[in-house]
N, C-alpha and C positions, 0 to 999 in steps of 0.2 A: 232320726231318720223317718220319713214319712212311711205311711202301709203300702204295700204291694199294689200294683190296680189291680182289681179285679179281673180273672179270665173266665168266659162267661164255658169256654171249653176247655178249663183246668184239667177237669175231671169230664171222660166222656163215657157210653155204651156205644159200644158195636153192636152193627148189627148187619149181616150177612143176609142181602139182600139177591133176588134178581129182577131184571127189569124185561117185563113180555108186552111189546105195543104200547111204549110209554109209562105202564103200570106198574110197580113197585110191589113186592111182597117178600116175604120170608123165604131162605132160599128152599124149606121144604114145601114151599109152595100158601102156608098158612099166613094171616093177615095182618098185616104191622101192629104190634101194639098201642093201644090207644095214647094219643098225645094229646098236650094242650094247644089251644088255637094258635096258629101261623109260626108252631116251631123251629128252629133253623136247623140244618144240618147241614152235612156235606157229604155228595156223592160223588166217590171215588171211583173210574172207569181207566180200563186201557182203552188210549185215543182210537183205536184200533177198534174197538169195538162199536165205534163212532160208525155208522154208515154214512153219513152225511159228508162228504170230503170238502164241502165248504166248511163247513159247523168245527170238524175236526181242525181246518189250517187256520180258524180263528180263535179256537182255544190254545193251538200248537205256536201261535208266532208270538215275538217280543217284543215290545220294543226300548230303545234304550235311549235315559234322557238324564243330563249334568244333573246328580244330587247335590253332592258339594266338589270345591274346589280344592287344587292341589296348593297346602301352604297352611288349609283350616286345619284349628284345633277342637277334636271332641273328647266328650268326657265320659270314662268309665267310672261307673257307682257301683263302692266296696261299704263292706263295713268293716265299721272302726273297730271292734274287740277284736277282729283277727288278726291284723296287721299285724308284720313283727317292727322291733323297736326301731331297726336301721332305714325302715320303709317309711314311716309314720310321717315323715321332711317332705317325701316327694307326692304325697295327696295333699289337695285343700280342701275347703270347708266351701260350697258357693251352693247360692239360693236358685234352685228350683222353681219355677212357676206353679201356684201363685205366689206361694212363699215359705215354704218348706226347704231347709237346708240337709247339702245333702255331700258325704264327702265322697270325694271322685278324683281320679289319676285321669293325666293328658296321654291320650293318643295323638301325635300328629300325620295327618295326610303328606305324604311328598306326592304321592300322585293325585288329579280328581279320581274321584268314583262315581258310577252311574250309579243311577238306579234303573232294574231290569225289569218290567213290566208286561207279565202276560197276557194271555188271551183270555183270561179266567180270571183275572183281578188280580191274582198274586203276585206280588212283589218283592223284589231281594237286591243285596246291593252286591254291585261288581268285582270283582278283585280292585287292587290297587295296594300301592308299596306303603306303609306305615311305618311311624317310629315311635317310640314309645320312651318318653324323656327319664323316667324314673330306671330304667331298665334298656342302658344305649347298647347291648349288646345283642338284643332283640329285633330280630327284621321278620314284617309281616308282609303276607301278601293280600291281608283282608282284613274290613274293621273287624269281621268276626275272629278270626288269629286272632289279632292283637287283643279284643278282649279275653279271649282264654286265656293267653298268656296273662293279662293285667291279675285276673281271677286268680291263677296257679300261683303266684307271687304272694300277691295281697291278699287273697283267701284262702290258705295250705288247707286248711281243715273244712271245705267244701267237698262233698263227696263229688258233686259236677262240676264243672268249671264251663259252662257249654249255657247260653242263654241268647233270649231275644234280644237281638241287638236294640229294635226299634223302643221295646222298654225300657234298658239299660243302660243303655249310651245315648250322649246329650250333647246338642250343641249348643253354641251362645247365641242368643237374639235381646239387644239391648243388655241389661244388667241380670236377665236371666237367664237360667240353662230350659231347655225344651227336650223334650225326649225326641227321637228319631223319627218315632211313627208320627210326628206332627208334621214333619217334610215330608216326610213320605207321603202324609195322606194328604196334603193340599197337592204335591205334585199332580199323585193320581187322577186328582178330582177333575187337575187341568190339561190332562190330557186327553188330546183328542184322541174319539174311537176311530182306529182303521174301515177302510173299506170293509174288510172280512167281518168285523167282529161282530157277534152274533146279539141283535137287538136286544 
């Protein structure tokens, strides 16, 4: 099984900020601690505190566009030492891009799913009905359900059962499986920005 990717915000610091005329500081008022050049973060705000009611309804709107169809098969990745013996039939073994082999149980779509695209870049995927071929007593209303469920099954001894879909579940292109956030991120990329959305 290949490594993890990397998450570059595994591990973060809070920091308890406010923000006066644009300016950012500690919320006792003292001055951000020194960081390295062109850090990333993410600032967290009720929209509401937005005064801008343009700024506000283009971070506040969605939009929603075909991720996959209803009928596709995606694939959850388990590992193999946890599996119990009666399970072990219903995962296979398939290559990974570039070529990492990786074993995973089928999720099937009966319905499409969107993908849900904010005003902020964030992205999530829609509801939608799933089935789950190893486990036909199981009815999902979301790829994320149904990986929990795949997880709870297939990994008992997992303190979470709860993950990023877009790392963990995969779909087929050619002879390979691609992680989620690869549609994800071309979709994004190809979406047009709204009127609203804030340059």
């Amino acid at each position: 099984m290949s490594a993890p990717i990397p998450d570059k915000f595994a591990r973060t610091a809070r920091l308890l900020v406010k923000v006066s005329d644009g300016k950012c500081s500690m919320i006792d008022g003292s001055a951000l601690p020194k960081m390295k050049p062109d850090a990333l973060a993410e600032l967290v705000v009720s929209p509401w505190d937005i005064t801008d009611e343009k700024a506000r309804a283009a971070l506040l709107q969605e939009q929603r566009v075909e991720f996959l169809a209803a009928g596709t098969s995606i694939w959850a990745r388990v590992k193999q030492d946890d599996i119990a013996t009666d399970l072990k039939l219903c995962s296979k073994n398939k290559r990974v891009w570039p070529r990492t082999s990786e074993l995973v149980v089928e999720i099937k779509l009966q319905t499409a799913v969107q993908l849900v695209i904010r005003g902020d870049g964030r992205a999530s995927l829609g509801e939608c009905n799933c089935q789950i071929p190893a486990l036909p007593k199981q009815k999902c209303s979301s790829v994320n359900e149904a990986y929990t469920r795949v997880s709870e099954a297939f990994e008992p001894s997992r303190r979470s059962h709860t993950g990023n879909i877009f790392n963990c579940v995969f779909f087929e292109n050619g002879n390979f499986l691609h992680p989620l956030r690869k549609l994800r991120d071309e979709i994004v990329a190809k979406t047009p920005a709204t009127p609203n959305k804030i340059p």
